[in-house]
C-alpha positions in Angstrom: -78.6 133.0 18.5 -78.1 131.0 22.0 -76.0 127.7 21.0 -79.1 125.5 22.3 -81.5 125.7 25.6 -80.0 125.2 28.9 -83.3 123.3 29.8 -82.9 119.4 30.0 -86.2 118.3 31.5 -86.5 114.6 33.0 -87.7 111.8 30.9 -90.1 111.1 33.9 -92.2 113.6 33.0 -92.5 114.1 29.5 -94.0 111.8 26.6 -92.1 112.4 23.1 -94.5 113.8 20.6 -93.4 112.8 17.1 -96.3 114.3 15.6 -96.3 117.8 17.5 -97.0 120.4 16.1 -99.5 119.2 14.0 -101.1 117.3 16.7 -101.7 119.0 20.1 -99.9 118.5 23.1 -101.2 115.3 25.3 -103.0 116.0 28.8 -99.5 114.3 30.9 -97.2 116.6 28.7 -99.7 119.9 29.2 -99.3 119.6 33.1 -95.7 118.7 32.9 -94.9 121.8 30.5 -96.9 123.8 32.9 -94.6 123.1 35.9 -91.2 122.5 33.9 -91.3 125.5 31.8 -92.3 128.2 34.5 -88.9 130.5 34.8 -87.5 128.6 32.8 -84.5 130.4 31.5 -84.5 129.0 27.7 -87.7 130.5 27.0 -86.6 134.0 28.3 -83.3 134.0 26.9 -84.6 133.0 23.1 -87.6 135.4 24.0 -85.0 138.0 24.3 -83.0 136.9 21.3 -86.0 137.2 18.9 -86.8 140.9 20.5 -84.2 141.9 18.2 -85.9 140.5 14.9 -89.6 139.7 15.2 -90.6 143.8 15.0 -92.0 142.9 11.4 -94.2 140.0 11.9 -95.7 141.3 15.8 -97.0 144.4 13.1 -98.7 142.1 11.6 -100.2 139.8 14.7 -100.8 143.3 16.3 -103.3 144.4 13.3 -104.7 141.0 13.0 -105.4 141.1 16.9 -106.9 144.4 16.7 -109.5 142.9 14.5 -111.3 141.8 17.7 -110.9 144.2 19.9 -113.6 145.7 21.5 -112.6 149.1 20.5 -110.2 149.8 17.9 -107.2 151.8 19.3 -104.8 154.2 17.6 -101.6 153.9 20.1 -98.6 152.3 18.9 -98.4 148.9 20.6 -96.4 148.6 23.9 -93.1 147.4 24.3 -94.3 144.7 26.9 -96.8 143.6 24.2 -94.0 143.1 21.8 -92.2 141.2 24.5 -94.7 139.0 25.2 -94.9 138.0 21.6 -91.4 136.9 21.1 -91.6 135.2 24.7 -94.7 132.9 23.0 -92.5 132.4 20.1 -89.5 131.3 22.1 -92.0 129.1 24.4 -93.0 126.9 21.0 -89.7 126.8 19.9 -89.1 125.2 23.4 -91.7 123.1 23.7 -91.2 121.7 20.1 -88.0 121.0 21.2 -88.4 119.3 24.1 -91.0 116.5 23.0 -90.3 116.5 19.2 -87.0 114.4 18.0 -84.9 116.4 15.7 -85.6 117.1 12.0 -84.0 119.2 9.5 -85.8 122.4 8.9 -87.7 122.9 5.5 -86.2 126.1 4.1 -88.6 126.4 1.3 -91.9 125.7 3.1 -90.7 127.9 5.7 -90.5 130.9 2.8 -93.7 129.9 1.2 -95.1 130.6 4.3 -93.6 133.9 4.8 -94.7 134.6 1.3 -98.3 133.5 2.4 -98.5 136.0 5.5 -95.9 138.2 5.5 -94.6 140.0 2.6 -96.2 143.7 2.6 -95.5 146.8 0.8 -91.7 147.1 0.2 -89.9 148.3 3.1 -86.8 148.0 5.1 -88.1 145.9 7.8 -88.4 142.8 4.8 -84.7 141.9 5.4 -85.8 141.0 9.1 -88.1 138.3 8.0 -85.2 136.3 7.1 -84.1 135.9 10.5 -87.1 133.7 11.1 -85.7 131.3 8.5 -82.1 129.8 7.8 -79.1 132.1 7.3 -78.3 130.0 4.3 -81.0 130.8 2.2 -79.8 130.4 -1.6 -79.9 134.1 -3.9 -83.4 132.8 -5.6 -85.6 132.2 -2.8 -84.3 135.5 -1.2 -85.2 137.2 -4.2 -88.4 135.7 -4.4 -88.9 136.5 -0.5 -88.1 140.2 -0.8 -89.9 140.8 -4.3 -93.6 139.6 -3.9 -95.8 142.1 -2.6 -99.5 140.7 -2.3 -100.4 140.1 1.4 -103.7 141.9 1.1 -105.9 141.3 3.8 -102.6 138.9 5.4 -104.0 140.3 9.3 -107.4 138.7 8.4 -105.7 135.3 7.2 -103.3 135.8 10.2 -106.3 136.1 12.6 -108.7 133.7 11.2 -105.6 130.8 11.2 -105.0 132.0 15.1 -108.4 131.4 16.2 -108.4 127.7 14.6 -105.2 127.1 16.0 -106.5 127.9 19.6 -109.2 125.7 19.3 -107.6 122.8 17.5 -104.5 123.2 20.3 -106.4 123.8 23.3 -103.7 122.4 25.6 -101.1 123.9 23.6 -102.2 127.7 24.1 -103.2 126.6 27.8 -99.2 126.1 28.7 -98.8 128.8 26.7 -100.9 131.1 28.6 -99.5 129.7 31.7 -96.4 131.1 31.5 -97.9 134.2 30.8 -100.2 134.7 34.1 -97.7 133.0 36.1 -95.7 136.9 35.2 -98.7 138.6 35.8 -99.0 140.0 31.9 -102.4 142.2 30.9 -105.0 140.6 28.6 -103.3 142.6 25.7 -100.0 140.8 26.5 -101.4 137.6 26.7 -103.0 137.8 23.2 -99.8 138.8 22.0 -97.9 135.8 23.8 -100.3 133.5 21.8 -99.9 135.1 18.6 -96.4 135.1 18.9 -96.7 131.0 19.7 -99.3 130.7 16.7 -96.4 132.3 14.5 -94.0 129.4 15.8 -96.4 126.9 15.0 -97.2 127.7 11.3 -93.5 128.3 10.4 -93.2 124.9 12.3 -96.0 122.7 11.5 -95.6 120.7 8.4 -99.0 120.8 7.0 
């Protein structure tokens, strides 16, 4: 994983947000993400990082966005789609980042969650999940990660917890989307950058 992000914006332009993620982004810190963040080179070098990891959990956001779309399709997702998803992961982890003062991650809320959403039927693809989380995971909670199997209906609760997080976060999935048109990505691509962000958030937020 990249050491840290090469960006280093100005204080001049950005308000520290204690209370983000929780708590959406302020309108000064919206427009200043919007113009600080495009090509920046964080985001696309953590957005390519997490291509290697996030296969199992875009599955999941892919279902959960197929759940609204006009016309259920059978294709296999595209690789751009996938990209965009870990690019809207990266760009919370960025933003949080940048406004947020440091704090110590929160191992076990951050596998309850993945409990909550993500375990499926057993497969090979479970031992990704814990890339999302701390390498130093103790033996029990990686036992309990890999061995519970009830995330029936987990694309509806995915979906349903997206949609309130795009309108509780409006400015938040606005900067978001930014990035996104600024490269030009299809209406598939963008729903995939903002569940990819909505991931970040939930394994971020603390409530």
């Amino acid at each position: 994983m990249p050491e840290a992000y090469p960006f280093k914006p100005s204080l001049i332009w950005l308000q520290e947000q204690p209370d983000f993620p929780e708590v959406d982004l302020t309108d000064g810190n919206t427009e200043a993400l919007k113009f600080l963040l495009a090509g920046e080179p964080g985001v696309e070098a953590q957005g390519r990082y997490l291509e290697k990891h996030q296969r199992p959990i875009h599955a999941l956001a892919d279902k959960a966005i197929n759940l609204f779309a006009f016309e259920s399709r059978v294709t296999r997702y595209t690789e751009k789609e996938y990209q965009a998803f870990t690019h809207g992961f990266a760009s919370m982890e960025v933003i949080t980042t940048t406004i947020r003062p440091p704090v110590a991650y929160d191992t076990t809320l951050g596998v309850q969650r993945v409990m909550e959403l993500l375990i499926d039927e057993k497969t090979s693809d479970e031992r990704a999940f814990h890339t999302l989380l701390q390498p130093n995971m103790n033996e029990d909670e990686m036992h309990t990660l890999t061995n519970t199997h009830d995330r029936r209906d987990s694309d509806v609760r995915f979906a349903d917890l997206k949609e309130k997080w795009e309108e509780s976060h409006f400015n938040t999935t606005s900067v978001v989307l930014e990035l996104g048109i600024k490269k030009h990505e299809s209406a598939a691509q963008l729903q995939s950058r903002l569940a990819g962000a909505c991931f970040a958030h939930i394994l971020q937020s603390s409530n």
